[in-house]
C-alpha positions as MATLAB code, in Angstrom:
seq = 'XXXXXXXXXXXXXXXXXXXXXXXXXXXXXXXXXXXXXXXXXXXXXXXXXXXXXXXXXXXXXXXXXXXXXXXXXXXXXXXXXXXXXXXXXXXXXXXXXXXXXXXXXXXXXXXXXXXXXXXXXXXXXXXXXXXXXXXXXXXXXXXXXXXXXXXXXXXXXXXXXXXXXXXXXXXXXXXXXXXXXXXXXXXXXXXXXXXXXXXXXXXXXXXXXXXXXXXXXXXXXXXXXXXXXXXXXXXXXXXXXXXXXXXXXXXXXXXXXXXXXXXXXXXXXXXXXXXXXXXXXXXXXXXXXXXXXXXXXXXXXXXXXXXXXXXXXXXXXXXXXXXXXXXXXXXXXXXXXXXXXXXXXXXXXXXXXXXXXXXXXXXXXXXXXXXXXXXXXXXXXXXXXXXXXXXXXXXXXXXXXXX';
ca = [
      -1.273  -35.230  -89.931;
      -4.133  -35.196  -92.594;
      -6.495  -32.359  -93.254;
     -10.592  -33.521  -93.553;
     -12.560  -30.204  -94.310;
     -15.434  -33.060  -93.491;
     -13.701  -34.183  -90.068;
     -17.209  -34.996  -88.701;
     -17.840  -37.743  -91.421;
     -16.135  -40.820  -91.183;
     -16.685  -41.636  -94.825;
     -14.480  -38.803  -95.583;
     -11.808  -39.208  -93.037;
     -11.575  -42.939  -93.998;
     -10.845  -41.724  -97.959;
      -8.406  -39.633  -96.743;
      -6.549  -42.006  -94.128;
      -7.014  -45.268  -96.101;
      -6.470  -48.762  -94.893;
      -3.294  -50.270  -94.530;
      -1.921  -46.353  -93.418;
      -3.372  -45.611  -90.610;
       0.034  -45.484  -88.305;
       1.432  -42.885  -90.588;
      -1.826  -40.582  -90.726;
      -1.974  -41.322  -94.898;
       1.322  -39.712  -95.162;
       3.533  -41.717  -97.967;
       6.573  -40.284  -96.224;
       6.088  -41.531  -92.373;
       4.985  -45.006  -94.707;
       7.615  -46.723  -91.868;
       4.981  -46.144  -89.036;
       2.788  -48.905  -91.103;
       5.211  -51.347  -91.572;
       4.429  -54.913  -90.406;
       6.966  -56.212  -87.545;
       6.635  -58.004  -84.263;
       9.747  -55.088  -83.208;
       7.503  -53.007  -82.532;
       8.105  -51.335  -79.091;
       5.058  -53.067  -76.449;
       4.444  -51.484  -73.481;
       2.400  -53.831  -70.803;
      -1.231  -52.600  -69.504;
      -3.987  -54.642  -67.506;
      -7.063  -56.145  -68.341;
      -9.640  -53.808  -67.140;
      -6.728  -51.190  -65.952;
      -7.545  -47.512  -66.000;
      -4.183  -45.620  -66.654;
      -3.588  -42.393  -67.843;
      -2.826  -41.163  -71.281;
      -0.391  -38.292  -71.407;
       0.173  -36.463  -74.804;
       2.463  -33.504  -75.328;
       1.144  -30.417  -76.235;
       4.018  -28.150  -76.871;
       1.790  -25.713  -79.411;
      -1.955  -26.844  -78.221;
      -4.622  -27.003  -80.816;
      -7.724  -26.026  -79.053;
     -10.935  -26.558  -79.668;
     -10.271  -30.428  -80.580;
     -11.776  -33.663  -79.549;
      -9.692  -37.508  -79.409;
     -11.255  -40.452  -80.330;
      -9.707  -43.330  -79.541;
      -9.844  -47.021  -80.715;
      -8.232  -50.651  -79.728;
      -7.362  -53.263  -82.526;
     -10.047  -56.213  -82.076;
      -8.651  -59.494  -80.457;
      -8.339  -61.166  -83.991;
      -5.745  -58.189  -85.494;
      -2.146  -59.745  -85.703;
       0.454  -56.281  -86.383;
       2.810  -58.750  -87.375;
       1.151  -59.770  -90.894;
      -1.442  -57.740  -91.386;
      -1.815  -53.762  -92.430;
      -3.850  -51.662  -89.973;
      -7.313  -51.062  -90.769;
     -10.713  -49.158  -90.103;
     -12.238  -52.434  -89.742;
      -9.740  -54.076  -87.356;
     -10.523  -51.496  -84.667;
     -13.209  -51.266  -82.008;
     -14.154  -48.071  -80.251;
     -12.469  -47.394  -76.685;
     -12.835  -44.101  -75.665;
     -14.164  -40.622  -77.026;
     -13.023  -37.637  -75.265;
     -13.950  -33.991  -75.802;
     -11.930  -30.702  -76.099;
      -9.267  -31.134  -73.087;
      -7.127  -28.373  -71.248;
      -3.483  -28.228  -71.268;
      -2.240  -28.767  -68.135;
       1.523  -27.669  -67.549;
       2.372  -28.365  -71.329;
       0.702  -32.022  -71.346;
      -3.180  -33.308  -72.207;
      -4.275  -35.748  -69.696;
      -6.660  -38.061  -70.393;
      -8.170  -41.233  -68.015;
      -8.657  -44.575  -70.183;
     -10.043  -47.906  -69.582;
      -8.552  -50.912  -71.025;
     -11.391  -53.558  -72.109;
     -11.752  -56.286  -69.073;
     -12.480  -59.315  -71.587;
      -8.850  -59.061  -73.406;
      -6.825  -62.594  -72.747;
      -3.624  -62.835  -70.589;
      -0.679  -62.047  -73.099;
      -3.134  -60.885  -75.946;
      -1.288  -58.141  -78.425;
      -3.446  -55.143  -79.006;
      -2.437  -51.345  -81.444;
      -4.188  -48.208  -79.877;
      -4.858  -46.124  -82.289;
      -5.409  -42.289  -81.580;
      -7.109  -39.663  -83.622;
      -6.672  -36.334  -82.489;
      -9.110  -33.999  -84.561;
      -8.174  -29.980  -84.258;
     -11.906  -28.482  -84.915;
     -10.886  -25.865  -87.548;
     -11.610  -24.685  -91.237;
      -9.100  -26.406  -92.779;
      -9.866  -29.659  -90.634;
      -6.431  -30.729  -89.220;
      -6.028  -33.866  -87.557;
      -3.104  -36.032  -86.081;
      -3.154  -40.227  -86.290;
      -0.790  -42.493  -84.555;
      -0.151  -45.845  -83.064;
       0.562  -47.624  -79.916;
       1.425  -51.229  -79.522;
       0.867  -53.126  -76.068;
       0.349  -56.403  -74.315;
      -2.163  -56.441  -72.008;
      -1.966  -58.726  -68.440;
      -4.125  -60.431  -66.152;
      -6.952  -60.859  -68.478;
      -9.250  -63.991  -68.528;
      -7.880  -67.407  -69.887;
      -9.814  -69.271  -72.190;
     -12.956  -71.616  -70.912;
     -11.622  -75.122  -70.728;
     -13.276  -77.249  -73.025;
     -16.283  -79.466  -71.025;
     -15.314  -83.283  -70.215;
     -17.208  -85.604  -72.267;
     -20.456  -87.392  -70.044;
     -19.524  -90.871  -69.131;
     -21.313  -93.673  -71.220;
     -23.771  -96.020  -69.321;
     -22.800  -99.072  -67.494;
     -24.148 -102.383  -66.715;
     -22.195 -102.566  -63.604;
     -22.907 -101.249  -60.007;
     -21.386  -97.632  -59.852;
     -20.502  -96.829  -56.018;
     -21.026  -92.982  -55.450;
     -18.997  -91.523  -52.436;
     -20.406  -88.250  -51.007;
     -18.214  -85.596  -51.582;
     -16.390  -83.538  -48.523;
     -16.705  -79.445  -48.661;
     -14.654  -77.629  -46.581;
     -14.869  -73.772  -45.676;
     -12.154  -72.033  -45.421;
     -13.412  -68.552  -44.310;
     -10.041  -66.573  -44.791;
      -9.797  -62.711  -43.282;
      -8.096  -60.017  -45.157;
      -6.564  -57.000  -44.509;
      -5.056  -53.813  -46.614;
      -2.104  -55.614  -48.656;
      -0.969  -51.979  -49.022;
       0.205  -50.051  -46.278;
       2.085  -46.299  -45.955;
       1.492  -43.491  -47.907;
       0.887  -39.524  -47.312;
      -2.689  -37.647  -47.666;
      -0.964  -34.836  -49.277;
      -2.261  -35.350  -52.905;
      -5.865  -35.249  -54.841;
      -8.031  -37.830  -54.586;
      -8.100  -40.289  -57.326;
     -11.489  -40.729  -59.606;
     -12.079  -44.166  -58.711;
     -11.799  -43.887  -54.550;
     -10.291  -47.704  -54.859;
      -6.851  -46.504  -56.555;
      -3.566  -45.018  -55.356;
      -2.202  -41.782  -56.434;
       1.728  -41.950  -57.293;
       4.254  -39.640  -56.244;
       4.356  -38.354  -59.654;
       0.232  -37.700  -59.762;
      -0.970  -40.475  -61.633;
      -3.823  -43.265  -60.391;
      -3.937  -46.864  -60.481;
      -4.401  -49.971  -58.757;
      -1.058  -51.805  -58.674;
       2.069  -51.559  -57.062;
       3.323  -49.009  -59.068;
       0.763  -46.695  -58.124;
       0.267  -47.569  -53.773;
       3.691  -47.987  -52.348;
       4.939  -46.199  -49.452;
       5.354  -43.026  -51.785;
       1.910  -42.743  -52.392;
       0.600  -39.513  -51.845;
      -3.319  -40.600  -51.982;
      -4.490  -43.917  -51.450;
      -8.230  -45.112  -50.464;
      -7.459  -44.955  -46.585;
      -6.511  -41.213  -46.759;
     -10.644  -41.234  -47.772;
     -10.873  -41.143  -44.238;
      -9.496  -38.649  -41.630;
      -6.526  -39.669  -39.712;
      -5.786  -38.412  -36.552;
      -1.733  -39.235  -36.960;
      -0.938  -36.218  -40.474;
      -0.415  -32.747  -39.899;
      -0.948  -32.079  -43.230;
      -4.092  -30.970  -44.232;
      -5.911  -33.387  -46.787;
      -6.833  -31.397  -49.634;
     -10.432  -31.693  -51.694;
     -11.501  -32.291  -55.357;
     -11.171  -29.916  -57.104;
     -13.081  -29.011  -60.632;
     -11.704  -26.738  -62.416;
      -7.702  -28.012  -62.178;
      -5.795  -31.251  -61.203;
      -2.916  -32.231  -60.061;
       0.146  -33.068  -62.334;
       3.515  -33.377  -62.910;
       5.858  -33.538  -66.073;
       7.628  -36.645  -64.951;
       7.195  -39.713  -66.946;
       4.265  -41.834  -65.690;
       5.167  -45.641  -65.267;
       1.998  -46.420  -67.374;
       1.776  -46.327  -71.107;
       1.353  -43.023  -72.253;
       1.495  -41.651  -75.971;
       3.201  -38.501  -76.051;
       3.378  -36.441  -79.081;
       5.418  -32.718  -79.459;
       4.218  -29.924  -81.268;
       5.604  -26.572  -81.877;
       4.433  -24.080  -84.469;
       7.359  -21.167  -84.972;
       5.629  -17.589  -85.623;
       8.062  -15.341  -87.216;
       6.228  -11.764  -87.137;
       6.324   -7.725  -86.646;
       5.013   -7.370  -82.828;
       4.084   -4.222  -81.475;
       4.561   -3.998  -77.585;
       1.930   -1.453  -75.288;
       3.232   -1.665  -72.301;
      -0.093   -0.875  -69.636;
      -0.331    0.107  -66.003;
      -2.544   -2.402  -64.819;
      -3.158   -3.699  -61.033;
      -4.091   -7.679  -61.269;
      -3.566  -10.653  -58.587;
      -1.682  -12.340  -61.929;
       1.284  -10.257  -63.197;
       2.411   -9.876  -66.893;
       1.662   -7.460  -69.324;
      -1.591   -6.458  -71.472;
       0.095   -6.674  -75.254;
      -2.096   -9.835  -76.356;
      -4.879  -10.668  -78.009;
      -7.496  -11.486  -75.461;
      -8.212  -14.772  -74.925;
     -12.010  -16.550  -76.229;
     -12.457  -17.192  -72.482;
     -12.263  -14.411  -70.325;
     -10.668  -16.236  -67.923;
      -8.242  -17.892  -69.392;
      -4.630  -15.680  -69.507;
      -2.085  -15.957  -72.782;
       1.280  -16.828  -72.276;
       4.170  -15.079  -73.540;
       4.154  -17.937  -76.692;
       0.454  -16.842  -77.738;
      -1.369  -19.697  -76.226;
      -4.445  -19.762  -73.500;
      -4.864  -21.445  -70.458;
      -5.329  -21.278  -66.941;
      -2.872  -23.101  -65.311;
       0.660  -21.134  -63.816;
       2.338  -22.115  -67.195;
      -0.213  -19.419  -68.794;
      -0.972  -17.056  -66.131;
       2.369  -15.807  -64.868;
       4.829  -12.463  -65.006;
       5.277  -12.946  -68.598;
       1.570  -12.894  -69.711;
       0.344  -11.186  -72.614;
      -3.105  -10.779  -71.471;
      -4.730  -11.847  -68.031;
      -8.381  -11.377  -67.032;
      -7.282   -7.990  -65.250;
      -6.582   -6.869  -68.498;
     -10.397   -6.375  -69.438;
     -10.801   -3.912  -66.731;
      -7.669   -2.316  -67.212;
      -7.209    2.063  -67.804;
      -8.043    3.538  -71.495;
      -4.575    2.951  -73.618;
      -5.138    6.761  -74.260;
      -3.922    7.858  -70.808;
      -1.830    5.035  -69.486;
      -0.323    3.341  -72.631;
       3.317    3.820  -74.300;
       3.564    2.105  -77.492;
       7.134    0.750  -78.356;
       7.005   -1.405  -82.221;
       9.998   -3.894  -82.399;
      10.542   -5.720  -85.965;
      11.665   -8.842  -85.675;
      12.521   -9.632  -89.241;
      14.295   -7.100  -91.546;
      12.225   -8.492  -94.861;
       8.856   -6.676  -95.195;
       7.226   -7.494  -98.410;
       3.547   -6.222  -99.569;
       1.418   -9.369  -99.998;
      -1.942   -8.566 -100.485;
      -2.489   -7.874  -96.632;
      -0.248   -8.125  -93.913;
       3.693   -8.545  -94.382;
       6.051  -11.752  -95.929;
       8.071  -12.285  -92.899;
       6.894  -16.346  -91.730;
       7.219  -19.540  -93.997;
       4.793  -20.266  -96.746;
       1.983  -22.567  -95.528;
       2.053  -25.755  -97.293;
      -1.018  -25.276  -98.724;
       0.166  -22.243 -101.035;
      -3.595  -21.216 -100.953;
      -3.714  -20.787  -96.804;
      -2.428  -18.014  -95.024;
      -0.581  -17.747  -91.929;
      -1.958  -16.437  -89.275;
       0.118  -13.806  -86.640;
       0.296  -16.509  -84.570;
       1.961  -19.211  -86.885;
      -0.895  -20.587  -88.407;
      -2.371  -21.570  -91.868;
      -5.915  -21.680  -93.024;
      -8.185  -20.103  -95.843;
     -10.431  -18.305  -93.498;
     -10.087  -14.321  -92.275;
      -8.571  -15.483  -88.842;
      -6.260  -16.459  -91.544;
      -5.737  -14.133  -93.999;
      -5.642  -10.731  -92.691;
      -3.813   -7.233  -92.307;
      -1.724   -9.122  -89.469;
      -1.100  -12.094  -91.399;
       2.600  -13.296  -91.569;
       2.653  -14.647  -95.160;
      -0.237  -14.611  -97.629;
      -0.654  -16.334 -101.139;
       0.779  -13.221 -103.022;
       3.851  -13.388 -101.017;
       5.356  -16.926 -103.278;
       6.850  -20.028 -102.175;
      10.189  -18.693 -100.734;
      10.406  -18.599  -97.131;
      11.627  -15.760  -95.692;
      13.922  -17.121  -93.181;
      15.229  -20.875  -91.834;
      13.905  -19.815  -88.652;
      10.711  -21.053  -89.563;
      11.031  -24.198  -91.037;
       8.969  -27.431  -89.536;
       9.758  -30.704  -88.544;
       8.067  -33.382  -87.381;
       9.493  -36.829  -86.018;
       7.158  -39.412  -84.889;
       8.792  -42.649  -83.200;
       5.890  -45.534  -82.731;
       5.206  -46.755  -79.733;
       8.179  -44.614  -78.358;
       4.714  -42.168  -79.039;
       6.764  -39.021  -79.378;
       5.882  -36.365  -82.583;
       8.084  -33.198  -82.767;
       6.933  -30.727  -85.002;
];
């Protein structure tokens, strides 16, 4: 991860993720992401292929946007240093949902790549904050099926003084009649974007056999009805879509998160009737209709609205505190130190300027630095407890980032 105050200009987040370190973010100690091999792990896409890009989201930094780029067809990983100019844009993609702990994302590999060409996709994940967090990695792949190079034209024939013979050539037509290579299948899954692909059995779309097989539960025939399913084909919808948390048979980057909050929680425990159970002792969420699960974080998927909410949309309309509330404080760290606002009980930020936040994290603002904050400037460099130290272990092109 780097932090760009100026995330919006590229000038600035070039100077602070220079060339030749753009695998490991500009980080001198995850320097092993940039280091030239042909070892790298390659996972195969198609020319032309949509697949789905699946990153882990176990502490979700929202609102963020993704850009994401493809090295050009000249780049060779294996002797030279990633950089800014040996990338072409692929996709940019806006502030995404978590869906059941995952972002999903729908890419489009270029059509014009060469059978067996070796291509790095490389991801920037911007969070759009003060403090201007964003996340940079890499993922190596050969692509398939793409076009093979123009053979070169025969040289013309040179004249002749003798008598050339032409012989009319013979055309035949073969008119040949096709049918669906792919057969079998269940209607009992969301259409896929593009009506021509297949949705797996584990929710993902796509065009090859991995995707329409007799598991299929969506393919371009269930477009129509059928008179032979009972079940009942569901529509579109646009406001969720279907997923899973298997592992999709694509190439997906997937990159882990977490963000421990160490901090003094009081619990009102409210009388509330509400079609989503769970409790109103959160923060509201920015969109009213989004609930916060019982780690802090919004959404509106079943992973967020469930019996252990903090705060649903019920909660808005809910009684005054004054007649149905009981308060109940629980301290869940015995150190309590005065720092300038708010208590000494989570781990310094590694800025020692930031602040950390209630809910685990640092910046300079006053959704930083605040009467609920968990560690502030004054409180030193010492964390309070192990509990909430950080790591963070990023594999390339295994694509996985723990932190």
């Amino acid at each position: 991860a780097a932090n760009v105050i100026d995330f919006n200009n590229q000038q600035a987040v070039e100077a602070m993720v220079p060339d030749g370190h753009l695998c490991s973010g500009g980080d001198s100690r995850k320097a092993g992401m940039d280091i030239l091999s042909t070892d790298w792990k390659r996972d195969t896409l198609a020319a032309g292929e949509t697949f789905t890009y699946r990153f882990r989201a176990t502490a979700p930094h929202n609102p963020s946007f993704w850009k994401f780029y493809i090295s050009k067809p000249s780049y060779d990983a294996a002797s030279s240093p990633l950089s800014w100019s040996d990338l072409e844009p692929l996709a940019d993609v806006g502030n995404v949902p978590v869906q059941d702990g995952y972002y999903y994302m729908d890419l489009q590999m270029p059509s014009d790549r060469p059978d067996g060409s070796l291509a790095t996709i490389f991801t920037r994940w911007q969070r759009d904050d003060a403090a201007g967090e964003g996340f940079y990695m890499c993922s190596d792949v050969v692509i398939t099926g793409g076009s093979s190079p123009s053979p070169s034209p025969s040289p013309s024939p040179s004249p002749s003084s003798t008598t050339t013979t032409t012989t009319p050539a013979t055309t035949t037509s073969t008119t040949t009649t096709t049918t669906s290579s792919f057969e079998g299948g269940e209607c009992t899954g969301d259409p896929c974007a593009n009506t021509s692909f297949c949705r797996s059995k584990w929710g993902f779309c796509g065009s090859s056999s991995d995707y329409c097989n007799a598991e299929s539960i969506w393919t371009p025939a269930c477009t129509f009805p059928s008179t032979t399913t009972t079940t009942p084909v569901p529509t579109t919808s646009t406001t969720t879509s279907s997923t899973t948390s298997e592992v999709d048979t694509t190439t997906t980057t997937t990159t882990t998160t977490t963000s421990p909050v160490t901090s003094t929680t009081a619990i009102t425990t409210t009388t509330t009737t509400s079609d989503v159970e769970g409790e109103c002792v959160g923060e509201p969420c920015a969109d009213p209709s989004f609930c916060r699960s019982k780690w802090g974080f919004c959404g509106a998927s079943s992973a967020y609205c469930n019996a252990e909410s903090t705060w649903t949309p019920a909660c808005a309309s809910s009684p005054s505190p004054s007649s149905t509330t009981s308060t109940t404080t629980t301290t869940t760290s015995t150190t309590a130190v005065s720092g300038g606002g708010g208590q000494c009980v989570g781990e310094p930020c590694a800025d020692s300027s930031f602040c950390r936040s209630k809910w685990g994290f640092c910046g300079a603002s006053s959704a930083y630095c605040n009467a609920e904050s968990i560690w502030t400037p004054s409180c030193g460099t010492s964390p309070a407890s192990s509990e909430g130290s950080l790591r963070r272990r990023l594999l390339r092109g295994g694509s996985v980032l723990e932190k």
